[in-house]
C-alpha angles and dihedrals in degrees: 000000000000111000106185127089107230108193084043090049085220149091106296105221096214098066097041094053081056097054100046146296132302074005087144088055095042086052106040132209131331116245133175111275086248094062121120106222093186148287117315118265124276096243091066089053095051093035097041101017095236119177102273087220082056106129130222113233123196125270128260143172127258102236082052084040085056091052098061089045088059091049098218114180128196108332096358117147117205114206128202112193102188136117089316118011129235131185128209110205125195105210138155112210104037115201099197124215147187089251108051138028132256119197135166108278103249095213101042111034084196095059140055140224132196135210115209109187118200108192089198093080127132102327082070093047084052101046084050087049094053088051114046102028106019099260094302117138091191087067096041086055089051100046082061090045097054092044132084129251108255094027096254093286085311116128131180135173107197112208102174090158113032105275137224115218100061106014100240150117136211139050118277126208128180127163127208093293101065083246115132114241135193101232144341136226117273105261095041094049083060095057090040099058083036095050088032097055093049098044092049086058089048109051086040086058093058100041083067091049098281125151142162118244131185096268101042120110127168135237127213136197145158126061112326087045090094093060102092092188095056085041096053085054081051088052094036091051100039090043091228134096121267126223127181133230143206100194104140116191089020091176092051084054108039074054096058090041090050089051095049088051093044088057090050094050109119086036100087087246118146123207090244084064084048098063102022093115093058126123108273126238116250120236116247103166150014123192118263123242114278100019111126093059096054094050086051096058092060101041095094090054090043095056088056100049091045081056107119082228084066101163 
């Protein structure tokens, strides 16, 4: 249970009283995640032999930790494409909902992010792969290569292991019609899970207050991050351009980055001036032409088929 109020900022006394008694004194009070609570104990010092003007800065999480290390900015997205894939989202207003998560954004106390988690990752692009080209990846690239963006009108969500945003199972398949079908032919399968997999984020981000904005750009990582081809769907469908990095360990470091800001509070310096000499993405994609209206188009068909009652 989360027992802070995150739009308060502060303890939320429902959820303490549920917990157990005097549970506000026993905590203390909230603070922003940059805040210095003190030096570290003397027992560390003795037993470690930390430095004794070694400063304690305020917890975070590791997925808000994650954020920081990848350093996202207004209206950035940050993508994991791994075994299952998770997005970090920068935004300003959150909408909570049941599917999804909001936290305090750990780099700006005035501001949120949002983790969204899709169990159907890889694995499932892999599974597709096997089916439809043998296993080959050259001749997946080239099936959404050789596809159209859009599909043609043809949509499909792929939920192989229940998943969990939404909670669902199966795989769904409608043509240009808005008629379920039972399959599709191979090339256009490809493009479906690709452009169905990327739809599904983005509608879910919004659904929690996300929205694109002019500046934003995403930034991928993990496993599948080194497909252009799947990339360039991410950028077309987003309607943003798309950069790689190589960040490892992005938590360890978004921990680093905060305790260095937290050092530098009281001396007018921003997180951005923290990390400014840090490595640049790379630029992967940009969005094609045109895009935009095509992904529009099929929006109305998408957030029906990303409802939970899927028929």
């Amino acid at each position: 249970m989360n027992l802070l109020h995150i739009l308060k900022k502060s303890w939320s006394q429902p959820c303490l009283d549920a917990c157990a008694l005097e549970l506000r004194e026993k905590l203390g009070p909230t603070v922003p995640s940059n805040s210095i609570l003190g030096p570290i104990s003397s027992y560390l010092v003795q037993r470690y032999g930390f430095n004794s003007e070694c400063k304690v800065i305020a917890f975070t999480g590791d997925n808000p930790a994650s954020l920081a290390g990848m350093r996202l900015e207004e209206g950035d997205i940050a993508v994991s494409l791994g075994t299952s894939d998770t997005l970090f989202l920068w935004i300003k207003e959150p909408t909570p909902a049941l599917e999804g998560h909001i936290f305090c954004n750990p780099v700006n106390s005035q501001e949120y992010m949002a983790l969204l988690c899709f169990k159907n990752g890889s694995l499932m692009r892999e599974k597709v792969r096997d089916e439809c080209t043998s296993g080959s990846w050259e001749e997946f690239s080239i099936a959404l290569q050789s596809t159209e963006i859009g599909n043609c009108g043809n949509l499909g969500f792929y939920f192989d292991v229940m998943e969990i945003t939404p909670e669902t199972t199966g795989r769904h398949r409608f043509n240009a019609d808005n008629q379920k079908v039972a399959n599709f032919p191979k090339k256009i399968e490809i493009r479906a899970l690709i452009e169905g997999q990327f739809m599904a984020k983005r509608i879910h981000a919004e659904k929690l207050g996300y929205r694109v904005v002019p500046s934003t750009k995403i930034l991928a990582t993990g496993g599948a991050s080194h497909n252009k081809d799947i990339l360039q769907v991410l950028s077309d469908v987003f309607n943003a351009p798309v950069y790689t990095i190589e960040t490892a360990n992005s938590a360890c470091l978004g921990c680093a980055y905060r305790a260095i800001h937290g050092l530098a509070v009281g001396r007018n310096v921003s997180f951005a001036d923290i990390v400014k000499l840090a490595p640049e993405p790379r630029l992967a994609a940009t969005p094609t032409a045109g895009t935009a209206q095509v992904i529009k188009k099929l929006w109305k068909g998408l957030e029906r088929l990303t409802r939970t009652d899927a028929e």
